[in-house]
MISEVO-170208 format. One record per residue: residue in one letter; x, y, z of N, C-alpha, C in turn. Coordinates in steps of 0.05 Angstrom, whole numbers, padded with zeros to 5 digits, always signed. Atoms other than C-alpha are relative to their C-alpha. Layout:
N
AXYZXYZXYZ
...
***
This chain:
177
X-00006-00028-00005-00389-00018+00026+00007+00003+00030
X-00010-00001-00025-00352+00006+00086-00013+00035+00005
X-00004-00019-00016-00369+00072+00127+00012+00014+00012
X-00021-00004-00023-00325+00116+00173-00015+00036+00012
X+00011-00018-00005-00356+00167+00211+00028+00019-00002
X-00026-00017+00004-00302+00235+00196-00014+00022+00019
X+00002-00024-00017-00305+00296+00242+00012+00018-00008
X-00014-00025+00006-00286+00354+00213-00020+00014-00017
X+00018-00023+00005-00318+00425+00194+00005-00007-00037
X+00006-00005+00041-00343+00426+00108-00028+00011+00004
X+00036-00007+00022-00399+00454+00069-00003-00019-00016
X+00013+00012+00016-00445+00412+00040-00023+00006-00017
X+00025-00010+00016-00491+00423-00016-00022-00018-00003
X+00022+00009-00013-00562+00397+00003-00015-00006-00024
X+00017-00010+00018-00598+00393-00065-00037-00001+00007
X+00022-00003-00014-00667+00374-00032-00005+00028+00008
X+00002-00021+00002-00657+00439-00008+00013+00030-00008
X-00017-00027+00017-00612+00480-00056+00012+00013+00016
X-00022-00011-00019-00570+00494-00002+00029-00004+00006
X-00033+00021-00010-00489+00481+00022-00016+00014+00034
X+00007+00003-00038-00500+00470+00106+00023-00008+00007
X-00023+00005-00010-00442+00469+00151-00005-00025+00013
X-00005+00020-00022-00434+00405+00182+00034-00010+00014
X-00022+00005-00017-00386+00383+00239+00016-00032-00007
X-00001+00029-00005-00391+00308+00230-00020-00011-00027
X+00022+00007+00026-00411+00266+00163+00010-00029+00004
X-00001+00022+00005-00409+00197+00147+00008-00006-00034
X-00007-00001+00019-00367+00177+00087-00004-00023-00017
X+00007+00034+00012-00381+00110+00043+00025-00008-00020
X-00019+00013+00016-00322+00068+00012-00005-00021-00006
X-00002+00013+00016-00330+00021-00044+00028-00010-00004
X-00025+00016+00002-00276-00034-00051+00001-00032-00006
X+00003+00026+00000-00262-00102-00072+00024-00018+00021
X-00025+00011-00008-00219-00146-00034-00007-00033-00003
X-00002+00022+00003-00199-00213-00050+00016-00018+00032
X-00013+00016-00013-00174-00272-00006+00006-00033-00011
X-00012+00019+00007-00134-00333-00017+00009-00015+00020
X+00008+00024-00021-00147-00398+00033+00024-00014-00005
X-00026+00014+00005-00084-00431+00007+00017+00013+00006
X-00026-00007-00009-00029-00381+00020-00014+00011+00026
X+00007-00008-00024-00077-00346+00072+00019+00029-00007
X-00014-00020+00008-00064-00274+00042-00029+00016-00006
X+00021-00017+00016-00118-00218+00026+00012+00027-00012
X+00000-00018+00020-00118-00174-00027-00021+00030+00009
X+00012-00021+00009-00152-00100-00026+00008+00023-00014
X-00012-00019+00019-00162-00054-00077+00000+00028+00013
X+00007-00032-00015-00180+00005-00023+00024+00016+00013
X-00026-00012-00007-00129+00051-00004+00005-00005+00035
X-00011+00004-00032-00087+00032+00070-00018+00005+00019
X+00009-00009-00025-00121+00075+00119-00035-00009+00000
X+00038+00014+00002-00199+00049+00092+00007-00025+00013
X+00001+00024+00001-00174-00018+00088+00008-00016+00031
X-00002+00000-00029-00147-00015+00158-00019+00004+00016
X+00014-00003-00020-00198+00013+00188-00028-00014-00007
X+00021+00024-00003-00244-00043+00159+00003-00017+00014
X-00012+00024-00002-00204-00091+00175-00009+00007+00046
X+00007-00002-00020-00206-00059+00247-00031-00009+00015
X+00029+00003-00008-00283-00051+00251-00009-00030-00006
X+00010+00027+00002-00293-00122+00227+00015-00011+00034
X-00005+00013-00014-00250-00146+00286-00015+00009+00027
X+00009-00012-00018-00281-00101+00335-00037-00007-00004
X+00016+00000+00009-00349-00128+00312-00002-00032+00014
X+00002+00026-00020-00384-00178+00365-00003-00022-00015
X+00005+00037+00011-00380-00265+00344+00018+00003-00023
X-00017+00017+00022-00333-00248+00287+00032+00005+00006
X-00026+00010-00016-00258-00277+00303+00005+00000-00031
X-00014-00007+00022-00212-00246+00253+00027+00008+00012
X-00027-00009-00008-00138-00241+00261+00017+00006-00028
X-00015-00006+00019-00089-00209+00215+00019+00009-00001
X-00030-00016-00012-00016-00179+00207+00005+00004-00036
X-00015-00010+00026+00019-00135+00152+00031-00021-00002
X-00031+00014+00008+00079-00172+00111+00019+00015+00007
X-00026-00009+00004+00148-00157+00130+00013+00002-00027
X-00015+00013+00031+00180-00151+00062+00031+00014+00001
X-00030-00003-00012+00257-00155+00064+00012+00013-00032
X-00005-00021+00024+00274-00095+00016+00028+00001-00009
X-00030-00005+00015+00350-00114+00009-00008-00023-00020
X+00007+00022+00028+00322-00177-00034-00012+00009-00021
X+00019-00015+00022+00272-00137-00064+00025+00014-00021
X-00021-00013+00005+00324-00085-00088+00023-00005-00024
X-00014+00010+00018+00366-00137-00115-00017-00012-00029
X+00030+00010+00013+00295-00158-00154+00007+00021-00031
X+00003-00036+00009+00298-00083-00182+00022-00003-00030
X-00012-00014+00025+00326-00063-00258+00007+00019+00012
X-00006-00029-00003+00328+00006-00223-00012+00004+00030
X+00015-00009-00028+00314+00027-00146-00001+00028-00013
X+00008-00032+00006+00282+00093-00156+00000+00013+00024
X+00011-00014-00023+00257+00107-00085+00007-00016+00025
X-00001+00001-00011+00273+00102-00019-00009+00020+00037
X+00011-00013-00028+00241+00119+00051+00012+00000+00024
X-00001+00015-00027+00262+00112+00115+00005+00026+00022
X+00005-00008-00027+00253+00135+00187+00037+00014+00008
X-00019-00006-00007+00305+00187+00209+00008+00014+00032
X+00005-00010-00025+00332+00211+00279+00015+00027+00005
X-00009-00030-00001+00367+00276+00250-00020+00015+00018
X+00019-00027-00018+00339+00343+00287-00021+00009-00030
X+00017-00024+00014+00281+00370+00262-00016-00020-00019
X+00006+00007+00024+00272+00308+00211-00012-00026+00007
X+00019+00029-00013+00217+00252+00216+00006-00026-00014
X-00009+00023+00025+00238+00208+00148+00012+00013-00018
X-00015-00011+00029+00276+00221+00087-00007-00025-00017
X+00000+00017+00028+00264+00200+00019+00016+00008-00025
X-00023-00003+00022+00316+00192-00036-00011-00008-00021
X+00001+00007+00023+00292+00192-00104+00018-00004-00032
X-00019-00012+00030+00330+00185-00180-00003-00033-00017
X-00006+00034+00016+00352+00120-00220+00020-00008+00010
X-00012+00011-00013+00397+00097-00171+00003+00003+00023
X-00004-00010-00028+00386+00113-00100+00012-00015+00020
X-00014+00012-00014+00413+00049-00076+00031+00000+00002
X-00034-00007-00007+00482+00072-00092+00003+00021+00015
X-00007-00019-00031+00475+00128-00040+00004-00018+00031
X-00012+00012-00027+00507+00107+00023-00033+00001+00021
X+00023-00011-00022+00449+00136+00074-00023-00021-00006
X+00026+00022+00002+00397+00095+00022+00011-00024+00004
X-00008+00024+00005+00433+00033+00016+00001-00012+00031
X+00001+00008-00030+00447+00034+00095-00031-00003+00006
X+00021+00003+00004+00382+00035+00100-00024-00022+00001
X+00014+00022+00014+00352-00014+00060+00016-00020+00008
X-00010+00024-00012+00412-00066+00087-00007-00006+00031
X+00004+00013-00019+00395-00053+00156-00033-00008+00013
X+00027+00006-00008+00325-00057+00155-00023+00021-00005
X+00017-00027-00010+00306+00009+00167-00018+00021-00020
X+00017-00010+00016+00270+00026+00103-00027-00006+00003
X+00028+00012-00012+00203+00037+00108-00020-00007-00032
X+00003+00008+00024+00190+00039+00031+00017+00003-00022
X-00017-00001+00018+00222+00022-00030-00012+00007-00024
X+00009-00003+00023+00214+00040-00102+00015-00014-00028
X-00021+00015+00028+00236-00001-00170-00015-00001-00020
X+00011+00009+00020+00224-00019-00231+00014-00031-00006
X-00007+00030-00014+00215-00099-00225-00010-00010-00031
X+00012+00020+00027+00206-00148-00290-00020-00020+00016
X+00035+00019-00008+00131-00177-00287-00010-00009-00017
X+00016+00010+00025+00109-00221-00342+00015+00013-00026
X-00017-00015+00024+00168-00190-00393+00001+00030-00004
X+00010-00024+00006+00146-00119-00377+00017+00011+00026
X-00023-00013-00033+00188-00071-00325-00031+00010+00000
X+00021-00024-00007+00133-00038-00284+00019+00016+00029
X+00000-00013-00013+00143+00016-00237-00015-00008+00036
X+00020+00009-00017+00126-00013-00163+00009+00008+00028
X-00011-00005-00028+00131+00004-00088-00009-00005+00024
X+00009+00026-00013+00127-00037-00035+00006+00014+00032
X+00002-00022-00013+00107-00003+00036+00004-00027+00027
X+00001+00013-00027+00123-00040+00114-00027+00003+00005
X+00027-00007-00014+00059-00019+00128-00024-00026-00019
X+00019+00027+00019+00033-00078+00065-00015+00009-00027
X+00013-00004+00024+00021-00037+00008+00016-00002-00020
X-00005+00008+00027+00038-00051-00065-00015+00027-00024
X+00008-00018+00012+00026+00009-00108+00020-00010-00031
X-00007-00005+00035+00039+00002-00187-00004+00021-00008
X-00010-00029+00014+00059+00072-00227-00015-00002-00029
X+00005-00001+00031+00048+00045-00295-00032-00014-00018
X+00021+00004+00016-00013+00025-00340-00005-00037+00005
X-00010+00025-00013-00029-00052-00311-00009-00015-00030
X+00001+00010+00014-00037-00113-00349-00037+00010-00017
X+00020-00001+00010-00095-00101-00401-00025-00028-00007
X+00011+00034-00008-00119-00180-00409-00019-00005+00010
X+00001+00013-00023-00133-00194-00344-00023+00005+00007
X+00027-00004-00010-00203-00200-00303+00005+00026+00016
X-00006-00026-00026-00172-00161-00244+00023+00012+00001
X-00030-00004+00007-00111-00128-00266+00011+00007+00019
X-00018+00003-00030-00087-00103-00200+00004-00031+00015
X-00005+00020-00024-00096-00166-00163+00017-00018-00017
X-00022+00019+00007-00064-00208-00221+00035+00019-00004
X-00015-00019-00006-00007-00153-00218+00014-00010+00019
X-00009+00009-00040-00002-00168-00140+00018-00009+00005
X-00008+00020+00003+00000-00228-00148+00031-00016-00015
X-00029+00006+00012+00060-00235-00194+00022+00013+00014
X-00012-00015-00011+00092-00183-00163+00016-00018+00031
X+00001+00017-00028+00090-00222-00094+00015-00031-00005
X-00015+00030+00011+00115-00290-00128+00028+00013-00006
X-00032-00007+00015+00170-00256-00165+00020+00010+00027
X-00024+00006-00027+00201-00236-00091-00005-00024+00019
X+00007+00021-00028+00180-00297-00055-00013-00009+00018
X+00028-00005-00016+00118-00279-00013-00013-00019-00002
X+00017+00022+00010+00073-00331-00048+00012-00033+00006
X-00013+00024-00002+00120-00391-00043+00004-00011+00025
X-00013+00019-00023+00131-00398+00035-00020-00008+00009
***
């Protein structure tokens, strides 16, 4: 279980004393599994980005233990070509007024703006539907190192996200170098 102290004004309901009490400052608790893998030298978590970051932080910031780590680059014009269907696209814009744009539909890589995009780098996430074990799933793959699945995962499996991932990550290449 991880912690993160949060600062910000809520009501809480007290039941000890059948009360809600304003507090300024609470302490939150996150439950998560994360895997790791000594052979490619890769970890897995199932906790959403900003927890899993800021474990990952507090473990390194945490005296005698020597932990180093880095998010995958993943090169989204391969991906792309991976794709039955690009659905989604993100990326960082320097129009007025505008911080990112995202192009959604069943073909966004035939838009010029997305396709430039995703060839020169500058996407920050993509969206497709990728064949995984004979099944299209719905998947989208973030600079920042996340892997989000849309659709219903394998049923089988011990850990269906992580074996998911895992395929996912082989089927563009990640696993192999």
């Amino acid at each position: 279980m991880f912690s993160k102290d949060i600062s910000e004004e809520i009501s809480a309901y007290i039941p000890q004393i059948e009360e809600y009490v304003s507090l300024v400052t609470y302490r939150k608790n996150y439950t998560f599994n994360m895997y790791y893998s000594a052979t490619k030298n890769i970890l897995f978590s199932e906790g959403v980005t900003s927890v899993t970051k800021g474990f990952l932080k507090a473990l390194q910031d945490t005296k005698d233990i020597d932990i180093e780590y880095s998010t995958p680059h993943f090169d989204f014009d391969s991906i792309s070509n991976l794709f039955a269907q690009t659905k989604g696209v993100r990326f960082n814009s320097n129009d007025q007024g505008v911080n990112n744009k995202m192009f959604n539909g069943n073909a966004v890589n035939e838009n010029v703006e997305a396709s430039e995009a995703i060839q020169n780098d500058d996407a920050t996430q993509i969206i497709g539907v990728m064949d995984i074990g004979g099944k299209g799933y719905t998947v989208s793959f973030t600079q920042s190192g996340t892997l989000i699945v849309f659709n219903k995962l394998f049923i089988d499996k011990e850990v269906p996200m992580l074996e998911l991932a895992t395929a996912a990550l082989d089927k563009i290449g990640m696993l192999s170098k």
